[in-house]
C-alpha positions in Angstrom: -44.7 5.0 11.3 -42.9 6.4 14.4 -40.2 9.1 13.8 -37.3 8.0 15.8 -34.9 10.5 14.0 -35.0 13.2 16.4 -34.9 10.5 19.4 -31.7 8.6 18.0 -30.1 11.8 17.4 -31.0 13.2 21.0 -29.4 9.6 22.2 -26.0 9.7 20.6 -25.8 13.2 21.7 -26.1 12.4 25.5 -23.7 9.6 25.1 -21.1 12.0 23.6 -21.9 14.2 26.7 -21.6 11.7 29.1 -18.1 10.4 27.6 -17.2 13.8 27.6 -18.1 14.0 31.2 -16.7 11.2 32.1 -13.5 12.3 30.3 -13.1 15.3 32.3 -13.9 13.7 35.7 -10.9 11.2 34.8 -8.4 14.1 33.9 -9.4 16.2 37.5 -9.5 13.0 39.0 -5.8 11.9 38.2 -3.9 15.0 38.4 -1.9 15.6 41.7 -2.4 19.1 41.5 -6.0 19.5 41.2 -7.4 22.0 43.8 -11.4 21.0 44.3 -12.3 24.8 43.9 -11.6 23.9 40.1 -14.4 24.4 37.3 -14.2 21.8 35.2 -17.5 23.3 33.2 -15.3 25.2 31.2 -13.4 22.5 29.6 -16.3 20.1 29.0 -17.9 23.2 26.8 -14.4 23.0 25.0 -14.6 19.6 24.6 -18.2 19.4 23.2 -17.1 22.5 20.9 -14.6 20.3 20.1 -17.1 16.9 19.4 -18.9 19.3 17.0 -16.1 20.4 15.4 -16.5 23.8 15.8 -12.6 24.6 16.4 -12.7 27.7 16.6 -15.1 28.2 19.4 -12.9 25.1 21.2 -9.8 27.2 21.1 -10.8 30.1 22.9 -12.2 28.0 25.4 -9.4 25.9 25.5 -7.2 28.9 25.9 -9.0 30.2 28.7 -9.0 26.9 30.3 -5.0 26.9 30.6 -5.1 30.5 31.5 -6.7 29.3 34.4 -5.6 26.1 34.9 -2.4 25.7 34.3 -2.2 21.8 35.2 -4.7 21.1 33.0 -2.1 19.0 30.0 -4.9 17.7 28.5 -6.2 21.1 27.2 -3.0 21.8 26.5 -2.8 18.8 24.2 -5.9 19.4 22.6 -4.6 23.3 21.8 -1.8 21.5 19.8 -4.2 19.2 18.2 -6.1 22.4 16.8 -3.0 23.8 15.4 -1.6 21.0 13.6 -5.2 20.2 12.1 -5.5 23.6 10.6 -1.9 23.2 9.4 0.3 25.7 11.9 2.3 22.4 12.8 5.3 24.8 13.5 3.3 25.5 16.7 1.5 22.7 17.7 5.1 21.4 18.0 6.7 24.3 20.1 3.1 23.6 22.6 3.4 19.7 22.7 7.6 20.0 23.2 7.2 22.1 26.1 4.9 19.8 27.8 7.4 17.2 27.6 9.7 19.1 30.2 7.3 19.5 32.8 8.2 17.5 35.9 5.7 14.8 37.7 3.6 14.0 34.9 1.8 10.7 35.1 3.0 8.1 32.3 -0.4 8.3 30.6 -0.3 11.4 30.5 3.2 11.6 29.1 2.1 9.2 26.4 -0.6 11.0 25.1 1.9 14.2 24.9 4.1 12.2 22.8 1.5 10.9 20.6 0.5 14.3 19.8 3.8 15.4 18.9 4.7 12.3 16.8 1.5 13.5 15.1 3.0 16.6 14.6 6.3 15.9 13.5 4.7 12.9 10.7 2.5 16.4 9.6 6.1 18.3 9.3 7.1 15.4 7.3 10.1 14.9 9.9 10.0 10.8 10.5 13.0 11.0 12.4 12.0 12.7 14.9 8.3 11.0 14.7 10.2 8.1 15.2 11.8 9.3 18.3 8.6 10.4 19.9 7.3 6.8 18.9 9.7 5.4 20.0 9.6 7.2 23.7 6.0 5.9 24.0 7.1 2.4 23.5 9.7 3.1 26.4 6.5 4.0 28.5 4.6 1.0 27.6 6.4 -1.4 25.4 2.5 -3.2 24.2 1.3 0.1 23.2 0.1 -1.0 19.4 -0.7 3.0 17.8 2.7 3.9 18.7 4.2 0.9 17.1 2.1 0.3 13.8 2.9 3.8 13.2 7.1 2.8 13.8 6.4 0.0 10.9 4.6 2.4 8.9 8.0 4.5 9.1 10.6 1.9 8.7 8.2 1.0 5.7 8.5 4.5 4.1 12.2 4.6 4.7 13.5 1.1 3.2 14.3 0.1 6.4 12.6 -3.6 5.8 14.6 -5.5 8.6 13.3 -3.5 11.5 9.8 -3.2 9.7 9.9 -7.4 9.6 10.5 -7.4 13.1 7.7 -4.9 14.6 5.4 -6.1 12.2 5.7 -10.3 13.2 5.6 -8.7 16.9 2.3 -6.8 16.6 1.0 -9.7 14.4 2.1 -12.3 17.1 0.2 -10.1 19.9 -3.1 -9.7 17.4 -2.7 -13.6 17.3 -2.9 -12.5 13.0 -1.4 -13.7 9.7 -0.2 -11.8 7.9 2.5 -13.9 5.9 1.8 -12.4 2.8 3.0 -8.9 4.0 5.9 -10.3 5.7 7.0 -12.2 2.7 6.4 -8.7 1.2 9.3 -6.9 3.5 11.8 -9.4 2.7 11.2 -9.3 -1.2 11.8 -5.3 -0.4 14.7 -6.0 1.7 16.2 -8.3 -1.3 15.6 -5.6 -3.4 17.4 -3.0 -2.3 20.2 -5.8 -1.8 19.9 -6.7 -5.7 20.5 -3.1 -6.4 23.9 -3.0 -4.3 24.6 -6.4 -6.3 24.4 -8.4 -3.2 23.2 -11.0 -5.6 23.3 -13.9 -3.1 22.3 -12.5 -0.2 19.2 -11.0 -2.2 18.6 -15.0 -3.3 18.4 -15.8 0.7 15.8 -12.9 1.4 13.5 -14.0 -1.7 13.9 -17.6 -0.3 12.8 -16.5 3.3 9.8 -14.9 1.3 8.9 -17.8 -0.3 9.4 -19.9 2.8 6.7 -17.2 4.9 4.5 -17.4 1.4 5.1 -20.6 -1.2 3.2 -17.6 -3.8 4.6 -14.9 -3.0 5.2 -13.6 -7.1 7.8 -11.0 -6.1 10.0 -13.5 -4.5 10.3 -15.6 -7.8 10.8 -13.1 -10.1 13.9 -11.6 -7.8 15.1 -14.7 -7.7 15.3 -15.1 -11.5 16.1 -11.2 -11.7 19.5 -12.2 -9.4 20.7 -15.3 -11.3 20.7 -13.7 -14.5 22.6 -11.1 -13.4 25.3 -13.1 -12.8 24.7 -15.2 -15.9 23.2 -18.0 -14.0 20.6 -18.7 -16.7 19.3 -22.1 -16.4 18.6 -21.7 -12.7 17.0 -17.8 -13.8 14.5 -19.9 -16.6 13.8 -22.1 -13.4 12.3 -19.7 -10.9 11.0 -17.6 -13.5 9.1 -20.7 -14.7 7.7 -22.0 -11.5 6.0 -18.3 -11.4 3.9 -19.9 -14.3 3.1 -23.1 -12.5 2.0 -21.2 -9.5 0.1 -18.3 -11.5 -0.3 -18.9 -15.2 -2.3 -15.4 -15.4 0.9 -13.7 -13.8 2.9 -15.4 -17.0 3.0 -12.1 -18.5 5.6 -11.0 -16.0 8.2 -13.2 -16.7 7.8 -13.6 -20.6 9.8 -11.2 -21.5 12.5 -12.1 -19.3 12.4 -15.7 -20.5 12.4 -14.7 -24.0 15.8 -13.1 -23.1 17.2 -15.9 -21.5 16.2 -18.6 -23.9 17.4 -16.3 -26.7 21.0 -16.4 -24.6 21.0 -20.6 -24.2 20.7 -20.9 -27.8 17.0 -21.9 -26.9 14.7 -19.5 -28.1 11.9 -21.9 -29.8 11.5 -23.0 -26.0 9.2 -19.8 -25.4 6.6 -21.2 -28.0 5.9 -24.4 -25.4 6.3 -21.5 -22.3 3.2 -20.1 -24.2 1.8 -22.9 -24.8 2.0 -24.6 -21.6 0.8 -21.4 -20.1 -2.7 -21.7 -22.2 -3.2 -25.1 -21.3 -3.5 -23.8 -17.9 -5.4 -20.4 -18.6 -6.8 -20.9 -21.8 -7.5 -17.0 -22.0 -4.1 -15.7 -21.2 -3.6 -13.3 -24.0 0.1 -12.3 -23.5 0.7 -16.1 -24.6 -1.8 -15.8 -27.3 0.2 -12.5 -27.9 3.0 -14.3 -28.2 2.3 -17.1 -30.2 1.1 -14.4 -32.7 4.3 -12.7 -32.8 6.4 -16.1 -33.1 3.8 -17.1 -36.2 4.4 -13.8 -37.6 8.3 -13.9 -37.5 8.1 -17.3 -39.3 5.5 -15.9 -42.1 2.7 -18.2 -41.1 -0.5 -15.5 -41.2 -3.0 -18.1 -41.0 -1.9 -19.2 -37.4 -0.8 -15.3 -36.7 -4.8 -14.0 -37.6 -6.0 -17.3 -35.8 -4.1 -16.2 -32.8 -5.3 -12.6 -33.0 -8.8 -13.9 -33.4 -9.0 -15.7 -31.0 -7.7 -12.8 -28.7 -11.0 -11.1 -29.4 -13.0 -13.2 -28.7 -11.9 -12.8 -25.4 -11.5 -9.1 -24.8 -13.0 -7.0 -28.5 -11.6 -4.2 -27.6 -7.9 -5.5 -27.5 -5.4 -3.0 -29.6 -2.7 -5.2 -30.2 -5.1 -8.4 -31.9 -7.2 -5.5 -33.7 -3.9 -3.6 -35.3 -1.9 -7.3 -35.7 -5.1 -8.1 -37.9 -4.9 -5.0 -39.7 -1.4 -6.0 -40.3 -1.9 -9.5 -41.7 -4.9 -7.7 -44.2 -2.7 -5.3 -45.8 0.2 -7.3 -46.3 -2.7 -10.1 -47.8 -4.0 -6.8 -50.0 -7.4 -7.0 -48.5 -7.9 -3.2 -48.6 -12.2 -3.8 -47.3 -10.8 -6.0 -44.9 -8.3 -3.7 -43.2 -10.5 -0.8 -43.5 -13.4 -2.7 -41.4 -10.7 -3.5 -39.2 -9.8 0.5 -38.7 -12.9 1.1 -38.7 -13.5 -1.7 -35.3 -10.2 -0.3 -33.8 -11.7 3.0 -34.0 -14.5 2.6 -31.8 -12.4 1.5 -29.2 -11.5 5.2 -28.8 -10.3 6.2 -26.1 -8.2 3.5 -26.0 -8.0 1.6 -22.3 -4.1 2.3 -21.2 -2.8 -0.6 -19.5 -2.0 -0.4 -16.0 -3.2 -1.6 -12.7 -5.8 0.0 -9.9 -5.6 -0.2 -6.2 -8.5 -1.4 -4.5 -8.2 0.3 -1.7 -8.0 4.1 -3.0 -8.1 3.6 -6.7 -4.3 4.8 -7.1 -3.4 3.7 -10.9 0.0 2.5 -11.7 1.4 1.8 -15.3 3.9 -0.7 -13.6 2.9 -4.1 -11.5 3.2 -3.2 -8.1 3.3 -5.2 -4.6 3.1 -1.8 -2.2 0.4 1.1 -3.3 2.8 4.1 -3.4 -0.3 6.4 -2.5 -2.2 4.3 0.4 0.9 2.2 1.4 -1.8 -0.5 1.1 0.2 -4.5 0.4 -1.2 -7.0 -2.2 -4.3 -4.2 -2.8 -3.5 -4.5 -6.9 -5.4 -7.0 -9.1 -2.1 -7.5 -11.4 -4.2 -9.7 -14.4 -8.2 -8.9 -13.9 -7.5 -5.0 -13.7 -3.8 -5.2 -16.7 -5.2 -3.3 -19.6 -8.1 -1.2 -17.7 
């Protein structure tokens, strides 16, 4: 067979060479001030120094370049883009600031400065003043779309939901995308953070957009339970709390605990039995109901439905704690030492025990807490919040 190794190699080397070329030529090209007794040789080795990431050797050249050519931004860009990448950010700012006061720069030119430094300033951990510079490339070109996913990424990061909405449904009307799901997402965030300042109603409105942007949007209907009971609105809190089971019975476990509360305040607590109940019917392998059931068997002293709960728990998942302790439980208050033993002895294979909490998809971040937003990769709707609980 034909080695074509060498030949494909040798081919996306010469296109990188040609782009480079071809980059260079644009830069001489545009700039008013280029004099034709110019060498651009110099800064194509930089730039292919550059393509092979040998910094270092890119930097020299690159500094040699501006020594001699003082017009040439791009170099100068590129000299800032070295710095911040080997983390002297501090200086990569000072270089890409003092381009921004030079006179007659072409607006491309003057966008790609401000790139770099909002670059630089999200490296410095300063989002204000990345936002500026993101912002002053939008003023350039309003449909530029780096500049602003990187503003929604900000208002993101900062809470500020209402402006995030708002670029985000832009970009995503320009892309011609949906992406309701994520925008249901910033309201439910934006009703949040009203919740906390006990803007009760106004959270209800922003949890009612969500829903109205995504009917299934969990979040949504668990705020809107989470702001009537706060005001002692119970009924209309076991409502919304309850259509989360009708829309996702594997989510149940979300809201059970909550429901148990408010039932227990109407005077109504055997309701949660037929919560569980109706839950199984439509998941008949939800264990937090089977979980539940247990525990409401238990409190009312009948074992032989509590260990037929617990049983039945795993055969589903063996490995479950709570069914394999519950059992050990119901055997020693029964007296059936052997029994419990075997039991121990089951439980203790399970060692190390699986801790419950959830996985991102996208970078594997684990949280112990359900969670709409990945707090590592930012990533929306990236957890599995019932296939992944317990692993």
């Amino acid at each position: 067979m034909e080695n074509t190794g060498f030949a494909g190699s040798y081919g996306l080397w010469l296109m990188l060479l040609l782009l480079i070329a071809a980059a260079a030529a644009v830069y001489f090209t545009r700039s008013k001030r280029y004099s034709r007794d110019d060498d651009p040789t110099l800064y194509i080795e930089a730039l292919k120094s550059m393509v092979r990431n040998e910094d270092a050797t890119a930097f020299t050249k690159l500094k040699e370049v501006v020594a001699e050519q003082t017009n040439n931004l791009d170099a100068y860009i590129q000299l800032g883009d070295i710095l911040r990448k080997h983390k002297k950010v501090d200086r990569a700012i000072r270089l890409h600031k003092e381009l921004t006061l030079r006179e007659g720069i072409a607006p491309h030119q003057r966008k790609a400065i401000y790139r770099s430094l909002a670059l630089d300033y999200l490296a410095a951990e300063q989002p204000e003043r990345a936002h500026k510079a993101l912002s002053d490339i939008l003023k350039i070109e309003k449909s530029d779309l780096w500049a602003a996913e990187r503003l929604v990424r900000l208002y993101e990061d900062s809470g500020r939901w209402d402006e995030a909405f708002q670029m985000r449904q832009q970009i995503d009307k320009r892309l011609d995308r949906d992406n309701s799901d994520i925008l249901a997402l910033h309201k439910v965030y934006g009703g949040d953070k009203q919740a906390a300042e006990g803007e009760y109603h106004q959270a209800r409105l922003a949890y009612k957009e969500a829903l109205h942007l995504d009917a299934k949007c969990l979040p949504a209907l668990i705020g809107l339970g989470d702001a009537y009971f706060a005001e002692s609105r119970l009924s209309e809190a076991v409502e919304w709390w309850s259509r989360l089971l009708e829309t996702e019975p594997r989510a149940g476990y979300l809201v059970f605990d909550r429901l148990k509360k408010a039932y227990f305040e109407l005077g109504q607590y055997g309701e949660i039995t037929r919560v569980f109940e109706k839950t199984l019917e439509n998941d008949a392998r939800n264990l937090p109901s089977l979980s539940g059931l247990a525990e409401i068997a238990r409190k009312k002293g009948d074992l032989r439905e509590t260990e037929s709960h617990y049983r039945r728990m795993l055969e589903i998942d063996p490995d479950n704690v709570v069914a394999r302790a519950g059992l050990i439980g119901i055997m020693k208050d029964q007296g059936d030492t052997d029994g419990a033993i075997k039991q121990i002895d089951r439980l203790l294979e399970t060692i190390p025990f699986k801790s419950k909490g959830y996985r991102c998809r996208k970078c594997n971040y684990k949280s112990s807490e359900p969670t709409w937003r990945c707090p590592q990769c930012k990533s929306f709707n990236s957890f599995r919040l019932w296939d992944e609980a317990g692993t």
